[in-house]
N, C-alpha and C positions, 0 to 999 in steps of 0.2 A: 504494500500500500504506500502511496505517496504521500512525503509531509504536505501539511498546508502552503511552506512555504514555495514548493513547487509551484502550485497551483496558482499562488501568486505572484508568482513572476511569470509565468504565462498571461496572466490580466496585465499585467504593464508592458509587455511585450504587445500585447496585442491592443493597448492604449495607445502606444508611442506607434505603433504600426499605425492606426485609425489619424493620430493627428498627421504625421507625415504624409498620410493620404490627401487630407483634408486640403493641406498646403500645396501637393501637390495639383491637387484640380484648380486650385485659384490661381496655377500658374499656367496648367492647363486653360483652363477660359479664357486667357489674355495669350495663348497663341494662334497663329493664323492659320496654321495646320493642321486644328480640330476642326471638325465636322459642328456647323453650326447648332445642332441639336445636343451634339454631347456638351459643346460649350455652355448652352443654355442650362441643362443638367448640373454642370459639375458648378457654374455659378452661383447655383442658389443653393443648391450644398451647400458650398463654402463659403457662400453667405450667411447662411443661417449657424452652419457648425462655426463660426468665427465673430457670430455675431455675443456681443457680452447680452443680450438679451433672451430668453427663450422663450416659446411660444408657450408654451404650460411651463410656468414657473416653480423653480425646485423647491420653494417648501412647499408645496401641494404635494401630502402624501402619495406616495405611488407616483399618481399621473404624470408627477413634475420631473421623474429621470425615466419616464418611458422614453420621451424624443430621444433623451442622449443616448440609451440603451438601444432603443431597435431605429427610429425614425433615422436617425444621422448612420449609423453601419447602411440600411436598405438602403439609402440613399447615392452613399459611397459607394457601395458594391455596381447599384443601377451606371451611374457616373462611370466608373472604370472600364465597366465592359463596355458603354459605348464608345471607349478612348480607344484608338488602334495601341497593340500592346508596346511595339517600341517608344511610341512618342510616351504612354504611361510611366515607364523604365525611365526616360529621359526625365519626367517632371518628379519621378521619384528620388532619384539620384540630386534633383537640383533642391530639393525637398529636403534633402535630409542634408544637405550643404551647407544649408539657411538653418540659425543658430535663434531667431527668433521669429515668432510668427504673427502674423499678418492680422490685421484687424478689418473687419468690415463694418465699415457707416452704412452701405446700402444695406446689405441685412440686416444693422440695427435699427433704421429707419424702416423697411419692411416692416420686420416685427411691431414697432411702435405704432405705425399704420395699422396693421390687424387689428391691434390690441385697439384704438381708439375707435374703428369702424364699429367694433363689436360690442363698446362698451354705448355708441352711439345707438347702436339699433336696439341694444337694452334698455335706454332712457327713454327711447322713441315707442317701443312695444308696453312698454310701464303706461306713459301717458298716454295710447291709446285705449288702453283698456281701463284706465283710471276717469276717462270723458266721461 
């Protein structure tokens, strides 16, 4: 049987795998060599995985580390495979060269959009039903 500490170093392996990904598709989006659609894809990935804002916010029991759990990995995995594999390799390699990583304003302004759209049509469904 395997210590715990095994298992946990498998999780930060596969941590430091997921953000190196991440970085990698933000560098992916901004080459001209991706296919318009994966570009679009690994953008909002890496908008969102780099945004300091999340869509379900982490103190919400549960809910709030599902996106980072499965939302952001599906996301990434969708993202990679429609990157041709060499250019992947390429932004991996430049990925993990880069010592610090990237921040997105459009993703956090996204989010902050949702977030106020949603909180708009809750104000807005209150006071219709409050007429």
């Amino acid at each position: 049987m395997r210590s715990p500490r095994h298992y946990l170093a498998i999780a930060k392996d596969w941590a430091r795998a997921l953000k190196r990904d991440v970085v990698a598709l933000w560098l992916a989006a901004r080459d001209p060599r991706v296919p318009w659609y994966a570009k679009l894809v690994a953008a909002c990935v890496a908008a969102y995985a780099l945004s300091p804002i999340d869509l379900i916010p982490d103190f919400i029991p549960v809910l709030g580390y599902l996106d980072d759990i499965i939302l952001v990995p599906l996301g990434i995995l969708l993202a990679v495979r429609l990157i041709p594999a060499p250019l992947m390799a390429e932004f991996r390699a430049a990925a993990a060269a880069r010592e610090g990583r990237p921040m997105s304003r459009a993703g956090t302004a996204a989010i902050i959009l949702i977030w106020l759209a949603a909180t708009a049509f809750c104000v807005w469904a209150i006071w219709l039903r409050n007429r």
